[in-house]
N, C-alpha and C positions, 0 to 999 in steps of 0.2 A: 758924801754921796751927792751927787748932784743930778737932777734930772731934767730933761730940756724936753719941747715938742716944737716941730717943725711941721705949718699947717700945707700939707702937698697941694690940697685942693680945697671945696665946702665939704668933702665929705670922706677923703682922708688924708690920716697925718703919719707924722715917725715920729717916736716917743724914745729919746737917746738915754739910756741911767747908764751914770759913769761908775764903777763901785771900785771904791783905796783899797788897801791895807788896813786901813784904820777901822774901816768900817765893819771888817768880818774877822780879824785876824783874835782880838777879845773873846770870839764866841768860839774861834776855830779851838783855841787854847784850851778851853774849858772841856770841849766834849774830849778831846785828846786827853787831858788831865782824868775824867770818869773812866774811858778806857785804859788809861795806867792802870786805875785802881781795883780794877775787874781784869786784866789781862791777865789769862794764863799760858803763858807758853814756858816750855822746857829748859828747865838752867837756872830760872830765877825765882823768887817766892812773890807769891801774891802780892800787887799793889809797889814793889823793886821792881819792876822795868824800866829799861832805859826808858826815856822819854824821846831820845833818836831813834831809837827800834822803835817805839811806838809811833811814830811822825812817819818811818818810813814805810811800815807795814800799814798804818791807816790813815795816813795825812792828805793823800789827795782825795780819797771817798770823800773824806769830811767836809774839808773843804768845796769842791763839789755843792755838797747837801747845805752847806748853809749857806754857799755865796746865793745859792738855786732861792731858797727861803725868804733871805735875804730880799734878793730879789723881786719875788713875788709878792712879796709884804709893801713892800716899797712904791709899787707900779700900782697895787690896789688903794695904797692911800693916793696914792698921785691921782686913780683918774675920780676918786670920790672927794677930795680937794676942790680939785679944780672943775669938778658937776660935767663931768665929759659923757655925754650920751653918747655908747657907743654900743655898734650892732656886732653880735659875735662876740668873740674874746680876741685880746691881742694876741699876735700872730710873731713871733720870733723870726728874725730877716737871718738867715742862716751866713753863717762868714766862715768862708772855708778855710784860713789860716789864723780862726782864733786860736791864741796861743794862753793856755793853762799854766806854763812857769813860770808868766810876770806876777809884779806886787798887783797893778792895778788893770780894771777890763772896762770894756764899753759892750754895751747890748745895745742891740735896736730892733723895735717893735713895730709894728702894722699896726694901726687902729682903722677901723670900719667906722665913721661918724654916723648916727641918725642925721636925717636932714634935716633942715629948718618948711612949713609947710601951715597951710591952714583949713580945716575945716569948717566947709560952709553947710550950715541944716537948711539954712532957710532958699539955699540956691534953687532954682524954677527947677522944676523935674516934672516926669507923666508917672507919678507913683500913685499906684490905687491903692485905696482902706479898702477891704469888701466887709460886708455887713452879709454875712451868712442869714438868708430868711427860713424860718424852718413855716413851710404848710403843712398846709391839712392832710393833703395828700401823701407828705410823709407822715403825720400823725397817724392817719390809716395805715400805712402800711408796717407801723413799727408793732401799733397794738395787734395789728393780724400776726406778725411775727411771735409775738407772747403767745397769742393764741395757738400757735405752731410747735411752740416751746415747749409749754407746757403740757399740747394735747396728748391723744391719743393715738402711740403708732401702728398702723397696719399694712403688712407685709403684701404683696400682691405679685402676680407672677403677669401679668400686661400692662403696657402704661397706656394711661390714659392722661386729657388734659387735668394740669391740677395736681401728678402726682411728683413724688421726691426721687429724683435716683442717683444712687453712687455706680462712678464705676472709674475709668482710666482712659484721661483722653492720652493717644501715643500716635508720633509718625520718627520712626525709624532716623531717616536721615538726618534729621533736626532733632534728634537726641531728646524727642516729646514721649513723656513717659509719666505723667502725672494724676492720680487718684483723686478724686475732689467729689462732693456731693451736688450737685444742680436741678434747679425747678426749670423745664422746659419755658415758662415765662425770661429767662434774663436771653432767650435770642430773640434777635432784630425782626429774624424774617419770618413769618407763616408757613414758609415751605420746609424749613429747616425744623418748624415744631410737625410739621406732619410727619415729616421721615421717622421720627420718632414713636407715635401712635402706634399701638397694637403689636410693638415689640415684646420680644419674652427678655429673662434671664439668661444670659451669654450671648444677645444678639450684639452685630457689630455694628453701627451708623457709622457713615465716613461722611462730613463737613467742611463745608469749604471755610478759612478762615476769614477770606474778604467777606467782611460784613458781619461778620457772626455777630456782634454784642455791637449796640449801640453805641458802644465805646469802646474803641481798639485795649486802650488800656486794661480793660478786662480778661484780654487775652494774658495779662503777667497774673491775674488772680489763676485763673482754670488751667493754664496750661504751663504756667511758672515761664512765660516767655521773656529775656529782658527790657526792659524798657527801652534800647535800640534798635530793637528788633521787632516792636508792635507795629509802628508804622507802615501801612503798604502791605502786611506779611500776606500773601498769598500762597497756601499750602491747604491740602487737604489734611485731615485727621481723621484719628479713629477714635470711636467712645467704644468701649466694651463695656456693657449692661452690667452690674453685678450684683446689686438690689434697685426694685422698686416698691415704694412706698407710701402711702396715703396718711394725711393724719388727719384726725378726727381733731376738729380744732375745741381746744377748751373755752369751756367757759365763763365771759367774763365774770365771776360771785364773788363775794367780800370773802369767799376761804382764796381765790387765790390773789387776790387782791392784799390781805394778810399776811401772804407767803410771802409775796415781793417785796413790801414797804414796812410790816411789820402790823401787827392788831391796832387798826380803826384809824390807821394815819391816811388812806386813802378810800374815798368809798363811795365812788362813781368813777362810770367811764370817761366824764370831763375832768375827774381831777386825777386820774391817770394819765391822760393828753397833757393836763398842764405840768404833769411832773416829768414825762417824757420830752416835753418842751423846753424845761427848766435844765434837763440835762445836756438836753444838744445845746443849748445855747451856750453851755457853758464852754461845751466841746468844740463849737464851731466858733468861737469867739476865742478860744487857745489857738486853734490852725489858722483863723484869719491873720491875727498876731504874728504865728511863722512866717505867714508869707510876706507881711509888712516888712517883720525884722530882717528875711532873707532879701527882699527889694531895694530897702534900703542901703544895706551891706554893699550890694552888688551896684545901686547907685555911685554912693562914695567911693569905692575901690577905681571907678571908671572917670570919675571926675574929680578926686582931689591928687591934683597934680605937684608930683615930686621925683628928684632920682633919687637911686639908690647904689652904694658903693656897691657894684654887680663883681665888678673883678676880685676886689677883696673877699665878700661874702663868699664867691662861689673856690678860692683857693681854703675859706676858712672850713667849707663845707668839708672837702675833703681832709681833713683833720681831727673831724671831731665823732664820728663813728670809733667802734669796736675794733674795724678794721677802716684803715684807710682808701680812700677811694682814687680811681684813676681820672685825672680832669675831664675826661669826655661824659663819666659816671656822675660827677660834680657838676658838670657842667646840668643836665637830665635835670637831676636833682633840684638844683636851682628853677629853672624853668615851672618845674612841679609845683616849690615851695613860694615862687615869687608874691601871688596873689596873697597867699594866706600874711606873711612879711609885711605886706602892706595895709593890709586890715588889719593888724597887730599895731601897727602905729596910727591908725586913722582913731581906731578903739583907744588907745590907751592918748591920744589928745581929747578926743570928747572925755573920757575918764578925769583926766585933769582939769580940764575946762570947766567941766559942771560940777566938780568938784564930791564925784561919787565916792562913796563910802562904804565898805561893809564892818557891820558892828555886829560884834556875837548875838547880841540882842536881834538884829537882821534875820540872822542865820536861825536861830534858833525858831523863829516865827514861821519862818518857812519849812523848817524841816517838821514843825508839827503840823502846818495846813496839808501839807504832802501825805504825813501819815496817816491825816483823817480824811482823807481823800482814797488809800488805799484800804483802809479798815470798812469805809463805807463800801465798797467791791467784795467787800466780803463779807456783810449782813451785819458789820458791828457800825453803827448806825449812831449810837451815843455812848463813846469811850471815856472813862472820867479822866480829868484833868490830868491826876498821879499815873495812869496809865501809860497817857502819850509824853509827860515827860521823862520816864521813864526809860520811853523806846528812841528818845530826842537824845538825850544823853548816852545812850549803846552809841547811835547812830554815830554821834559827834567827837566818840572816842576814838574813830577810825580817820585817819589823816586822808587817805586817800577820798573816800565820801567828805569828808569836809571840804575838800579841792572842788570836788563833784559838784557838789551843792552851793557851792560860793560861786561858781562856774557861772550856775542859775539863777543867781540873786542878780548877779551883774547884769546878766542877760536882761534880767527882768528890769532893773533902774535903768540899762541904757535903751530897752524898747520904750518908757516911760518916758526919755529926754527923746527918744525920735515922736515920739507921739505929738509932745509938745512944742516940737520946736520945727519938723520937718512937713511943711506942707504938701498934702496928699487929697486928692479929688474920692470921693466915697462913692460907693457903687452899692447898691442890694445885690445881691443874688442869689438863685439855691443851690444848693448843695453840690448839684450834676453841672453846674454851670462854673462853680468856683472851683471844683474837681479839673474843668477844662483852662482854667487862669492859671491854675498851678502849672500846667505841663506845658503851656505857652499854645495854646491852641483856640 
């Protein structure tokens, strides 16, 4: 067998394997020989068959099946040989008069090459850190929330300022049909809270959308509007009334103080604020992270410059579905997949560069911080050691969650090598501010 490559271009080649006689004819024998020995057909006894009848009845299947074998064993050692990064799989260059009754055949392959390329971290960029500040003034508003939560509800049949009510904002045309609860405090305008006042149960309020919420994007909470469609949307609605409500806000005492943290771990309302403080920060120091990570991604995808075998890739596409695709469908496709293609190789050179690793010992660290993290959402607070390794190992028995989770480790060591390596100017800001950095506004 001999195998050749022919470099067409930097980024693809033809990959020629010659296959003899010699090379398959050994293996063709043998399975032909098994099939004697199990053939039964009519006239002869078990394992007497001719060995012609059996060559004519199954000799070219065979052959076939292991020149095919052959072949593909061949081409995989070849391109791990010779360390060929290639994108896709090889691609078979079709020959309309290959001919099956010779001794000897020639195949020839497509290869897709990765390209040669380099990432730069430390290249100048406008990438912001934000530093999430949590105030007072959300401190206040989170404990009035508890006190909300936990108080006391009462039913009412007019709204007044202050009160809860559910009901269904809907506008017909635009397919708005949405039930949600709202405190007349989250509108913008004074006018729009009065329309509301001294309504009953089944009244209808119709609102304008320009303006409604100091933040258009609130329009995708209350009204489930999508996110291209918040901007600008000028439409009236309707709220139909269907409860209103008042609560009697509880009070802040060490019984409920108790209930939330557990007996005597918290016991005052400053170390309530600091444990509420303690939580957003950890929250808003997870999403400031998103946004870095997603910043970053979307830096590099834009500036580390390379081609990519397009023509190859986008014939390969169509190939490798359930069902085959038509090139203009391939073609779609490609365009779709292009970005993500190249963040897959941007990633996987910082992966090798900085020489990232995940080690079971990794994996396993993070899948118990993860489970004590959700055990604590649900009032188990201090699980013993044998508990959470126990639920680490269920976990990790599952291939697909260990994909899952390794997913996130990496995520997690290459937002670590961007931290350290990719220079970004830092920002404070709150919450409603950083809310408006995400959506580019």
């Amino acid at each position: 067998m001999n195998i050749t490559r022919n470099n067409v271009d930097a980024l693809n080649a033809i990959v020629t394997v010659e296959v003899t006689k010699e090379d398959y004819a050994g293996q063709v024998q043998k399975v032909l020989a098994d099939y004697r020995k199990n053939a039964s057909i009519p006239g002869f006894r078990k394992g007497a068959v001719p060995m012609s009848l059996i060559e004519k009845q199954y000799g070219k299947a065979v052959l076939l099946d292991e020149v095919n074998k052959l072949l593909q064993d061949s081409l995989n050692n070849y391109l791990v040989e010779e360390k060929l990064d290639i994108l896709g799989n090889p691609l078979p260059k079709v020959t309309e008069d290959f001919d099956w009754d010779t001794d000897n055949y020639k195949f020839e392959f497509e290869l897709g090459l990765a390209p040669e390329f380099s990432v730069d971290l430390t290249a100048k960029n406008d990438i912001t850190k934000f530093n999430i500040v949590v105030d007072d003034a959300m401190l206040d508003e989170q404990v009035e929330r508890i006190q909300k939560q936990y108080g006391k509800l009462i039913s009412k049949e007019k709204v007044e300022e202050g009160d809860d009510l559910r009901g269904t904002f809907s506008n017909e045309e635009k397919g708005i049909n949405n039930t949600t609860n709202i405190t007349l405090d989250i509108f913008k305008d004074k006018k729009t809270i009065k329309k509301f006042i001294g309504k009953k149960v089944g009244d209808v309020v119709t609102v304008s959308t320009k303006g409604l919420f100091d933040d258009d994007h609130k329009l995708m909470d209350y009204l489930k509007v999508g996110h291209d469609d918040v901007h600008g949307l000028d439409i009236e609605v309707n709220f139909t009334i269907e409860e209103v409500n008042t609560t009697e806000k509880a009070e802040i005492n060490q019984e409920l103080l108790d209930k939330l943290f557990g007996e005597g771990v918290v016991t005052s309302v400053e170390q309530l604020k600091e444990k509420i403080k303690e939580d957003a920060d950890k929250q808003f120091a997870t999403q400031a992270d998103q946004k870095f990570l997603n910043d970053v991604t979307e830096f590099l995808i834009e500036n580390t410059k390379f081609e990519l075998p397009a023509e190859f890739l986008k014939k390969w596409i169509q190939t490798v579905g359930e069902n085959p695709l038509t090139e203009e469908q391939a073609n779609e496709e490609y365009a779709k997949s292009e970005k993500g293609l190249r963040y897959q190789l941007i990633e996987s050179k910082v992966i090798v560069e900085n020489n990232l690793q995940i080690t079971f010992e990794d994996l396993k660290a993070f899948t118990a911080d993860l489970i004590k993290k959700q055990m604590a959402q649900f009032g188990q607070m201090d699980p013993s050691d044998a508990e959470v390794e126990n639920i680490v190992a269920r976990v990790l028995s599952n291939q697909e969650e260990v994909k899952r989770l390794s997913e996130q480790v990496m995520n997690e060591k290459m937002l670590n090598v961007f931290k350290e390596k990719v220079s970004a100017k830092t920002k404070e800001v709150s919450y409603q501010d950083f809310i408006k950095e995400m959506y580019g506004e």
